[in-house]
N, C-alpha and C positions, 0 to 999 in steps of 0.2 A: 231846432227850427224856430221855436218860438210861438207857437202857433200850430192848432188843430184845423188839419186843411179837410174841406169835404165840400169844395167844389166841384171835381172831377178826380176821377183814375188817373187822365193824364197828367197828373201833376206829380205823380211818382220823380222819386229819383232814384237812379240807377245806384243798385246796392255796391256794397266794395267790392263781393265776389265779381259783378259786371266789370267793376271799374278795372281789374286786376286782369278779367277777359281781355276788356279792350287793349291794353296797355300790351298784351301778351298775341293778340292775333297774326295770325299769319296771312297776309295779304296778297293782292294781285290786283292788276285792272280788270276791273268787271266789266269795262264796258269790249271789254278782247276777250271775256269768259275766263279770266286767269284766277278771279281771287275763291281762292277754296274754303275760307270759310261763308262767304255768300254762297257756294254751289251747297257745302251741309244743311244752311240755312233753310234755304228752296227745296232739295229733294227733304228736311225733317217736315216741312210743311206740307209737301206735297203727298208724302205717304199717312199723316195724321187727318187728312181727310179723304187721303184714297185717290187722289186724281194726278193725272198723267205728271203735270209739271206744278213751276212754281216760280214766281217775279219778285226779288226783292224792289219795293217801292220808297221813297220818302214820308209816305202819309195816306192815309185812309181818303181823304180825298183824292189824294194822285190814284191807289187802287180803282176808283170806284172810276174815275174821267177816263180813265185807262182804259178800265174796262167796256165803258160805255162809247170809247173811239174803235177801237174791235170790234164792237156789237153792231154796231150801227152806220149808216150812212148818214151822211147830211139831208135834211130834208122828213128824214122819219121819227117815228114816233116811238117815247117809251110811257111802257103806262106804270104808276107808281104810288103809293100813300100821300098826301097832303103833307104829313108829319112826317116824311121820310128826309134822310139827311141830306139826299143830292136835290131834294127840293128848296127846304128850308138852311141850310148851313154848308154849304158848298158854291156861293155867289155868284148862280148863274151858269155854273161852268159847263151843262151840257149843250149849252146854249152858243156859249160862245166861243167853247174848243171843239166841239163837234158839231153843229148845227141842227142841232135834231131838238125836237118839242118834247114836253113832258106834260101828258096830259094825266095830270095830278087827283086823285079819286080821295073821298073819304070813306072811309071804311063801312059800311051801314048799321053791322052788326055786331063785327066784332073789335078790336084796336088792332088787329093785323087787315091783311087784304083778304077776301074770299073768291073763289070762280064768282060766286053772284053779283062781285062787285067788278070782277075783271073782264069776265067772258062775252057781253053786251057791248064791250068799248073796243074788241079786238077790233080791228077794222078789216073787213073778209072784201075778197074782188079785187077789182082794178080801176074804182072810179078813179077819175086824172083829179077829183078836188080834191081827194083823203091823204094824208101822208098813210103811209104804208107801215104797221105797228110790227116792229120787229121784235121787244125786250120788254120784259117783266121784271122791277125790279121788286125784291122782297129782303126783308128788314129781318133777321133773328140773332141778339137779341133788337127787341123794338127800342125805339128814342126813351120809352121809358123805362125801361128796365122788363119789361113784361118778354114771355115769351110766346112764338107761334108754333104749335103742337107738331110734330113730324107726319101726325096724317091731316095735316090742313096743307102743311106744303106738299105734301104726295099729288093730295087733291091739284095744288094749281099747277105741279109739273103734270100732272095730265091735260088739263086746260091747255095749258103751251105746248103740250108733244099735237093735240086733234089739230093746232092750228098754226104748225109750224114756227111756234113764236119762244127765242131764246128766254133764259131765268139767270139772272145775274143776281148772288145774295151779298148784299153790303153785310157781313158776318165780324163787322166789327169787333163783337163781344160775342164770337158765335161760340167759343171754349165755357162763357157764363151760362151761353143759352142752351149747349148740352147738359151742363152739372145740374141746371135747374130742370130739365128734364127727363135725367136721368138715361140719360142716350150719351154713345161714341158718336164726336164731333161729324166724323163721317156720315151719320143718319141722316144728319142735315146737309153735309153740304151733297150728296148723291142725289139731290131733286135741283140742283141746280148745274148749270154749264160750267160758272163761271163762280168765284168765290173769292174775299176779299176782306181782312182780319189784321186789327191792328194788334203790335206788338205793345204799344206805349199805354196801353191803357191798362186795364185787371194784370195784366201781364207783366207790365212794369221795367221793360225798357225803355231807355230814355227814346228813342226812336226808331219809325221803320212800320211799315206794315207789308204784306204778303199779297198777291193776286195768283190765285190757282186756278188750273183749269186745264183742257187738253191740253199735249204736247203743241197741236198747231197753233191754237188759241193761245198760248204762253210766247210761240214765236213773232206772232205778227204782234202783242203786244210790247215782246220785247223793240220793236222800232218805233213801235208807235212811243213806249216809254224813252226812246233816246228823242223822237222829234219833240215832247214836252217839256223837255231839260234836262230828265230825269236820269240821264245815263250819269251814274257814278263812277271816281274811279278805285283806289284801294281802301273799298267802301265793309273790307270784312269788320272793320275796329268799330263796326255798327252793325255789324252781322251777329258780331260776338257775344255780343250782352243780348240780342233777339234768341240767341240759342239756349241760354239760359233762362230765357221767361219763358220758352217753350218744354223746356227740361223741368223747370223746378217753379216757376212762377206760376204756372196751369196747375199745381197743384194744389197751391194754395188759396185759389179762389175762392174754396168752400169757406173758408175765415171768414170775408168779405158777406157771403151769403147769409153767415149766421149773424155776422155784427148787424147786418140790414133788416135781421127781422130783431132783435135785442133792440137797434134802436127803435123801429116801427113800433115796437110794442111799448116800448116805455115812453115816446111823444103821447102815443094814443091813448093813455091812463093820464095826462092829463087834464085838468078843466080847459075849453077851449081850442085844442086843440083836435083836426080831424087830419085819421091817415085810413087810407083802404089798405088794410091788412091783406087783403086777397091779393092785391097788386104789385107786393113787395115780393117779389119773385126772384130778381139774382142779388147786384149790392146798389139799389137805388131806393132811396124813400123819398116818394112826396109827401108836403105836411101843409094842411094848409090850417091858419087862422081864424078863428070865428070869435072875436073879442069886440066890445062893446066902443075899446076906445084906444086899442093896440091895432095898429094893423101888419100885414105880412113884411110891407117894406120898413115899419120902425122895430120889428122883431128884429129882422137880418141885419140892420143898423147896430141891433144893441149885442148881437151876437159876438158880432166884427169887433166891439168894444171889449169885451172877453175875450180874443184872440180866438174864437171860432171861425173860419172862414167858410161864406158858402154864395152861391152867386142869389141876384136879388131876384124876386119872384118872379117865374112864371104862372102860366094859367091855368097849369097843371099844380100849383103850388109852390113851396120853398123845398128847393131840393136836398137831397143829401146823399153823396156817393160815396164808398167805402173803398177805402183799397189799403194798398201795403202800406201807406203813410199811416193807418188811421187802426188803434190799438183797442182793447177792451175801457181802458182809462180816458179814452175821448170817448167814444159811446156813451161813459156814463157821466161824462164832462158837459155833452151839449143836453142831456135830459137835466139835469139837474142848473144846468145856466137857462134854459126855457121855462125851467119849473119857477128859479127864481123871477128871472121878467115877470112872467103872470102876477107873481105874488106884490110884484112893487105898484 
């Protein structure tokens, strides 16, 4: 490659055993229900977190619009995190393929959502000026790699059962957000309806993400996925390498977990250098800079001059995400290229 990548997970590329899958799949048109390894795909997904059915998608965003054009009507309301991904990294899309608002909350207490922050905003009755709140969306793992505990989401699948109001979990990384919490994936996704988990990330297929949920839930968003473009057709030679991240790539996630506290700890025994160790939770570190006369953007500049790559700061810090690209030899590649910056 050339180059130490720790921009994102999805930067993975699909390993030779994938590329040998794909090359070797047995196909069908999906959008006539033919192709069988799509149907493996879907019902492996479907039983690994216990729920009725399963949608092969294009993308974490298609899962998530998907699921929030099933969820909703035009017109209503979902209530959600500020730093949630269908608010912030998703452009708009509940907006302008479903017509539904997002009324966006900041958390007050903790970095997930709580009832305290949700249950106040339901909108209860039938005033004609309120849109009508029908969906919760909930994040595990979170934007930052943190995760929300199994009995915080218990807690707001009861808020949403008192007040009839659906829980769709963007579960992007929700296979990170079990290992980190020591819970079967099913733990989490059983307090929600609806659940939605990319392949291409920790996982490490080139692409694809999953939408589960009821059997009927899974039918009406099967049309709803063919009116979005999304209907594929001998779409298994991308099922194929999704079977294999779910087979063998979930296992390996604990690597990532351990290389994220290896690097966490070794930035943090820097001069200058500040990471909240408590926060390094699945394979994400933030780091931020506290230098006299260096700053975060001429760090990641001199990074990039090293062939470390990682994107430019946020206000969470400079990031650093682990995954199968990224070996025990980079970990101690980018401590040791940070160590040297300081010292020049």
């Amino acid at each position: 490659m050339g180059y130490r990548e720790f921009r994102s997970d999805t930067m993975t590329r699909p390993s030779q055993a994938m590329r040998q899958a794909m090359a070797a799949a047995e196909v069908g048109d999906d959008v006539c229900g033919e192709d069988p390894t799509v149907h493996r795909l879907e019902e492996m997904a479907a039983a690994l977190l216990r729920m009725e059915a399963a949608l092969f998608v294009p993308s974490g965003v298609f899962a998530n619009q998907c699921a929030i054009g099933v969820h909703c009507q035009p017109g209503e309301e979902i209530i959600v995190s500020e730093s949630a991904h269908v608010v912030a990294h998703e452009s708009g899309a509940a907006a302008l393929l479903s017509g539904v608002q997002l009324r966006a909350v900041v958390p007050a207490r903790e970095r997930y959502l709580t009832p305290q922050d949700v249950e106040p905003r339901i909108r209860v009755g039938e005033d004609v000026h309120h849109p009508r709140t029908r969906l919760i969306i909930l994040e595990n793992a979170l934007s930052d790699g943190t995760v929300m505990p199994v009995e915080a989401m218990a807690e707001m699948a009861r808020v949403a059962d008192n007040h009839r109001v659906s829980i769709h979990l963007d579960g992007a990384r929700v296979f990170n957000a079990a290992l980190a919490l020591d819970v079967a994936p099913c733990e989490l996704s059983r307090h929600a309806d609806s659940v939605s988990f990319c392949l291409s990330k920790g996982l490490g297929a080139p692409i694809g993400s999953l939408l589960c949920g009821a059997k009927e839930f899974i039918h009406r968003a099967r049309r709803r996925r063919k009116a979005m473009g999304g209907g594929m057709r001998q779409v298994g030679v991308l099922a194929a390498p999704g079977l294999l991240a779910l087979e063998e790539g979930r296992r390996r996630l604990g690597e990532d977990h351990r290389r994220a506290r290896d690097l966490a700890v070794g930035l943090a025994a820097l001069p200058c250098v500040r990471v909240d160790l408590d926060a390094v939770q699945t394979n994400m570190v933030y780091a931020h800079l506290d230098h006299p006369t260096l700053s975060e953007t001429d760090l990641v500049e001199r990074l990039w001059r090293r062939d470390i790559r990682v994107y430019p700061p946020l206000p969470e810090g400079i990031r650093f995400v682990l995954s199968s690209e990224v070996g025990d030899e980079d970990v101690a590649a980018v401590i040791e290229a940070v160590r040297g910056i300081l010292r020049r």
